[in-house]
C-alpha positions as CSV (number, residue, x, y, z in Angstrom):
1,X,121.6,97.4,171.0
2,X,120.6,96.8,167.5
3,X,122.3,97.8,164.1
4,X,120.7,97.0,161.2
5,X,123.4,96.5,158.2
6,X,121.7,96.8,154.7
7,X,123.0,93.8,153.2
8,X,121.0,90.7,153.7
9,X,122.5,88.0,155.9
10,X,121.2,85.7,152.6
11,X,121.4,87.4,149.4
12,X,117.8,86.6,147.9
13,X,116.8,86.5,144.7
14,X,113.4,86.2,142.2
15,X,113.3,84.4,138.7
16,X,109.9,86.4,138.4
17,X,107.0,87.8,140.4
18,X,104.6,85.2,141.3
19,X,101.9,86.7,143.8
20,X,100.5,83.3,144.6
21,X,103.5,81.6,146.1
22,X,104.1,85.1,147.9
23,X,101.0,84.6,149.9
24,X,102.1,81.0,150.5
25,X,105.0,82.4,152.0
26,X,103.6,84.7,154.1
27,X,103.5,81.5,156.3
28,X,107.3,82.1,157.4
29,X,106.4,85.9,157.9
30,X,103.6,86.2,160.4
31,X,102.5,82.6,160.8
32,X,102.9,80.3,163.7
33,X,106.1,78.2,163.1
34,X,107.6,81.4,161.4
35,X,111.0,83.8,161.7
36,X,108.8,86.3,164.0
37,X,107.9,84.0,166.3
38,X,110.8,82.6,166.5
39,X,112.9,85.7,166.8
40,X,110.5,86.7,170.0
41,X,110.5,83.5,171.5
42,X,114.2,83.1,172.1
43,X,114.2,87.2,172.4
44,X,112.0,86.6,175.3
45,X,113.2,83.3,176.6
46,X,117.0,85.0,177.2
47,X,116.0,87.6,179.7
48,X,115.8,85.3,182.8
49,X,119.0,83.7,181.8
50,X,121.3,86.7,181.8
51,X,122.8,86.3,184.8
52,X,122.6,82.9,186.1
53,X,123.1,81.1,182.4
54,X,125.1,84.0,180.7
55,X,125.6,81.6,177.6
56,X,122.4,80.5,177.4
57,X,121.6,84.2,177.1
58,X,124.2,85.2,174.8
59,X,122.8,81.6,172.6
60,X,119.6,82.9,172.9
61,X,120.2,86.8,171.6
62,X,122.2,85.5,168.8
63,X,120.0,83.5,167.1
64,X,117.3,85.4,168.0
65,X,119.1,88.0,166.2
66,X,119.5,85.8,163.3
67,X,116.1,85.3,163.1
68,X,115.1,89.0,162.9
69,X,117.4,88.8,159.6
70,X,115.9,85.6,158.3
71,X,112.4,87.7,158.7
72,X,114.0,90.4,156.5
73,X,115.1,87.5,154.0
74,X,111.7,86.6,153.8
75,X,110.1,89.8,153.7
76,X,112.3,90.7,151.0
77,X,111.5,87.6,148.6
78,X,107.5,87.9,149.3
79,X,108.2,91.7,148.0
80,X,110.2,90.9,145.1
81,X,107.5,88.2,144.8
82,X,104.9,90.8,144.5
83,X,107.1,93.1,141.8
84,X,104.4,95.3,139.8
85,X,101.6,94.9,142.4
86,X,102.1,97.8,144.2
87,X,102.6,100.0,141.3
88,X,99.7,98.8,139.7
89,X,97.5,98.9,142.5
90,X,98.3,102.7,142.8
91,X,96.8,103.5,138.9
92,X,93.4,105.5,139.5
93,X,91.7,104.2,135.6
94,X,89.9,101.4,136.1
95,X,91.6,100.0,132.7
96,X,94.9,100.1,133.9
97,X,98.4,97.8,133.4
98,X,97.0,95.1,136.1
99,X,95.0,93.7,133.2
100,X,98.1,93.4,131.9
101,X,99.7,91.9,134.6
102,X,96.4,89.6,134.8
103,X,97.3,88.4,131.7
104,X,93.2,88.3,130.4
105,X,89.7,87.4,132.2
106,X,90.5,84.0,133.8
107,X,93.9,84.7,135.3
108,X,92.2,88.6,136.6
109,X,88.9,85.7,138.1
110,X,92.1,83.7,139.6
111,X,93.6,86.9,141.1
112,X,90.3,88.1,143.1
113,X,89.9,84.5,144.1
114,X,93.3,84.8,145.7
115,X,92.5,88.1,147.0
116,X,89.4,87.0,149.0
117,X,91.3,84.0,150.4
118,X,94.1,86.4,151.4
119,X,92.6,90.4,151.4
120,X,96.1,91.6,152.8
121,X,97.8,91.6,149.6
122,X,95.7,93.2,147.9
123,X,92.9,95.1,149.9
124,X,94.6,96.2,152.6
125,X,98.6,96.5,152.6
126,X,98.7,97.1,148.8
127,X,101.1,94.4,147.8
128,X,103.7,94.3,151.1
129,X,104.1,91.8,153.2
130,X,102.1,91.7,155.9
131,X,102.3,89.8,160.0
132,X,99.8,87.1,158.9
133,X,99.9,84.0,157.8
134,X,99.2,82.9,154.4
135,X,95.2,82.7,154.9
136,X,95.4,86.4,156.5
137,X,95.4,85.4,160.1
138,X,97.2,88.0,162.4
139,X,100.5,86.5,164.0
140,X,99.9,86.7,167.9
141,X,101.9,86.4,171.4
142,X,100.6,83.4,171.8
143,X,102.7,81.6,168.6
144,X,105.5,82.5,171.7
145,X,106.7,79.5,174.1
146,X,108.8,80.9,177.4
147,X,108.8,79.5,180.3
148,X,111.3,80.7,182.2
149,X,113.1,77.3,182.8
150,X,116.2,76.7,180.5
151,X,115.5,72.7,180.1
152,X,112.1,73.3,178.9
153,X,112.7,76.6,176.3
154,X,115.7,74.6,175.0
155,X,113.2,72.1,174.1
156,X,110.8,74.1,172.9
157,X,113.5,75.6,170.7
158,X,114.0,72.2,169.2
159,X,110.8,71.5,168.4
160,X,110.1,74.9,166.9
161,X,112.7,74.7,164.5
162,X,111.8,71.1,163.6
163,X,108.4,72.8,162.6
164,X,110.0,75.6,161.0
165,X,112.1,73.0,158.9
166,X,108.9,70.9,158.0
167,X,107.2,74.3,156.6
168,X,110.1,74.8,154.5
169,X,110.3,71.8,153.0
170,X,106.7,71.9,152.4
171,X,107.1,75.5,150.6
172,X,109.8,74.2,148.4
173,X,106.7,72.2,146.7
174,X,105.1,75.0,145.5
175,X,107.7,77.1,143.8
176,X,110.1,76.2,140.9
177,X,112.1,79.3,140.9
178,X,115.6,78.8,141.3
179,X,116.6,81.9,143.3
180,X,113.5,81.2,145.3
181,X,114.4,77.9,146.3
182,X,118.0,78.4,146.7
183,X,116.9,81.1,149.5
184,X,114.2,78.4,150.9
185,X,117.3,75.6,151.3
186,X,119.2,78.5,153.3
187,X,116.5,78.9,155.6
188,X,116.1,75.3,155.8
189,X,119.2,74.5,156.8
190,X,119.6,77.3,159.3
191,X,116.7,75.3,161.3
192,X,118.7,72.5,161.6
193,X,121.7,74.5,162.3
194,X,119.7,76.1,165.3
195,X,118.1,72.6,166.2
196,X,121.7,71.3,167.1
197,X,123.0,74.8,168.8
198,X,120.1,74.1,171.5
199,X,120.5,70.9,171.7
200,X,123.9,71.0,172.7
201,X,122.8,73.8,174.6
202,X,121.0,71.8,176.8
203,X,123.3,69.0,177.0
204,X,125.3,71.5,179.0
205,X,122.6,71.6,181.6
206,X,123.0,68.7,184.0
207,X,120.9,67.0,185.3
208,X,118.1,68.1,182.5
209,X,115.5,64.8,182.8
210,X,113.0,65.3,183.6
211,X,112.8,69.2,182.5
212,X,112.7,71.3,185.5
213,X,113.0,70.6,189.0
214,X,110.8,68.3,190.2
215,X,111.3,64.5,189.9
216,X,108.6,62.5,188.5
217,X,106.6,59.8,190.5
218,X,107.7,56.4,190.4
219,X,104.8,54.6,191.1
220,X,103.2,56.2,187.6
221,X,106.3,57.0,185.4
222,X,106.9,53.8,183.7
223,X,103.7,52.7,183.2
224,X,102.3,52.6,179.8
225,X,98.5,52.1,179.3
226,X,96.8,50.6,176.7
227,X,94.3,52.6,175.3
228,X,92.6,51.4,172.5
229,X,91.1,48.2,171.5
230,X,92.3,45.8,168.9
231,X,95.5,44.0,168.2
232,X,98.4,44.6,171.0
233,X,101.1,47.0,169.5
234,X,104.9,46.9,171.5
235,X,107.6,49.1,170.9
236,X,110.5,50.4,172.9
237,X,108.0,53.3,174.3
238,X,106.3,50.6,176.3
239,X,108.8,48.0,176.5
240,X,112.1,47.2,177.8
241,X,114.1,50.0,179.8
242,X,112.8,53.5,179.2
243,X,115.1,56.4,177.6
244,X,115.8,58.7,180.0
245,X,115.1,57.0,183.6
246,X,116.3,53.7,182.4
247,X,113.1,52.3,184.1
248,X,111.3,48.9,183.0
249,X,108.3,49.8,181.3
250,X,105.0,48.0,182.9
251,X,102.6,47.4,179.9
252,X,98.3,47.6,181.6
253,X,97.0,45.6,178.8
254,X,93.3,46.5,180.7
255,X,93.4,50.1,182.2
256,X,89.8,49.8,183.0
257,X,90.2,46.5,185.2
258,X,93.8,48.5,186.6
259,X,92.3,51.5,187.6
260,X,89.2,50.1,189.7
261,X,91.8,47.1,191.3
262,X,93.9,50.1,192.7
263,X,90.8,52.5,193.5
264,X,91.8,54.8,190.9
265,X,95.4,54.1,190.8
266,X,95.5,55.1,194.3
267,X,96.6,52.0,195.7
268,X,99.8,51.2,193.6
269,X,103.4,50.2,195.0
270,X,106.2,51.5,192.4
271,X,107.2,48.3,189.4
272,X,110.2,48.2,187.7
273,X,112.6,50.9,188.9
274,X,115.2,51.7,191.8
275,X,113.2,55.2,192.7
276,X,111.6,55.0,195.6
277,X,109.3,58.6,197.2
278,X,112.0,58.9,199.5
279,X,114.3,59.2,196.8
280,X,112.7,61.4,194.5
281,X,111.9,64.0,197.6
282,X,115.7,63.5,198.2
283,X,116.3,64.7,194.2
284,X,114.2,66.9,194.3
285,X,115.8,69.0,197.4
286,X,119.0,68.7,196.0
287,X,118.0,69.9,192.5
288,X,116.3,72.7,194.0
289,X,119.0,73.9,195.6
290,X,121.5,73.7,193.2
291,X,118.9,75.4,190.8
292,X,118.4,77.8,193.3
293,X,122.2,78.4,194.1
294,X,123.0,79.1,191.0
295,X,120.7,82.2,190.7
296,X,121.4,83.2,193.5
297,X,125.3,83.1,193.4
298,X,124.7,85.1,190.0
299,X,122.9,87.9,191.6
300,X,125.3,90.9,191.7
301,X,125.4,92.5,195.4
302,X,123.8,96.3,195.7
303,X,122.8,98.1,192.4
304,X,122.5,96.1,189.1
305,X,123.3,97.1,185.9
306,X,122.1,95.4,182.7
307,X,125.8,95.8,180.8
308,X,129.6,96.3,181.7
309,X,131.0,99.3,179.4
């Protein structure tokens, strides 16, 4: 059940309109790393986790929640953004208070440019906000990551509010309203609030390296190829112990003389780790089953019912 309260989570505010910066923002309405998508991406994400990950779940509807009301926050600026348009759009005499609002013939030349850039504003939704991004482009399903598998949407979830934090921090270049950017740092920070909620979200879920179930193959998952020519470049991605499976990394400084040697890396005995194929077909039946386990021990017996009342 939803219940919409009035109030704004955030109470946002405008200095002055400025219809330019409200199409910029139209990013964090209807565009890809926006609060829609990411109010139905962790809206759609919870479903599967109701019964075997009930806190995931209730994680999940809460911030999606949240999300739904950052959406509103931003609706709300982009309309006080766009104070007057409306109204004036509305007048049937060609001569009418827009000019005013135009301000003479250069800034009503700058306003149609913007218009044919972004026709939403002012073509077709008659200055509201509309589920597009800032050039006009319709937000889509497939903005939304879900994948059914808790250690994958957590980090999807991280890296979607990472972007989400980057676009604010962009937008906060292009306005110098106060009120404006006082709701942008709100946002902002919420992103990084959320970043930390799934990440200690998924800290919870143990084992969860490599994401899923499956174990990886140790004759390939250490190896790091170099692919380009030029001066050798190291680094702790493709030297010393790896991050997760503590594994030695083996640098191919020729891939192409590598890959023919082992008849397409077909031939190739497992270098610098402990994990052997009869190990990771061990892990991976006991991760399945515990996996599968827990689902199953979640599963109420005879009818199912969504909610307890």
């Amino acid at each position: 059940m939803f219940y919409h309260a009035k109030e704004l989570q955030f109470n946002a505010r405008v200095s002055a309109p400025d219809p330019r910066f409200a199409r910029i923002l139209l990013e964090q309405f209807g565009g890809q790393n926006g609060e829609l998508k990411a109010a139905m991406q962790y809206f759609t994400q919870a479903f599967p986790l109701k019964q075997p990950f009930p806190d995931k779940y209730d994680l999940l509807m809460d911030i999606a929640t949240e999300e739904f009301s950052h959406l509103e926050i931003v609706g709300a600026t982009i309309q006080m953004l766009l104070k007057g348009v409306n109204g004036e759009l509305k007048q049937a005499s060609e001569q009418d208070e827009i000019n005013t609002l135009l301000d003479g013939k250069a800034a009503k030349e700058g306003y149609i440019h913007e218009a044919m850039i972004n026709p939403h504003f002012y073509a077709v939704s008659g200055g509201a906000p509309t589920l597009t991004d800032s050039n006009g482009i319709p937000w889509t399903a497939a903005y939304v990551n879900a994948n059914g598998e808790p250690t994958v949407d957590m980090r999807s979830n991280m890296a979607a509010e990472s972007r989400a934090k980057i676009t604010y921090e962009y937008l906060l270049k292009y306005t110098d309203d106060p009120y404006v950017r006082e709701t942008l740092r709100f946002l902002m920070t919420r992103e990084v609030a959320h970043y930390q909620m799934f990440e200690a979200a998924l800290n919870t879920i143990q084992p969860n390296f490599p994401p899923g179930v499956l174990q990886t193959d140790p004759r390939y998952s250490n190896t790091y190829f170099n692919m380009s020519s030029g001066p050798t470049v190291r680094g702790p991605w493709n030297e010393g112990l790896s991050s997760q499976l503590g594994e030695q990394w083996q640098y191919v400084e020729n891939p192409l003389e590598t890959v023919i040697a082992t008849e397409g890396l077909t031939k190739v005995e497992p270098t610098g780790t402990e994990r052997t194929d009869s190990s990771v077909k061990k892990a991976d039946k006991a991760l399945g089953k515990l996996r599968s386990e827990e689902i199953k021990s979640a599963l109420p017996k005879g009818a199912t019912q969504w909610s307890d009342y």
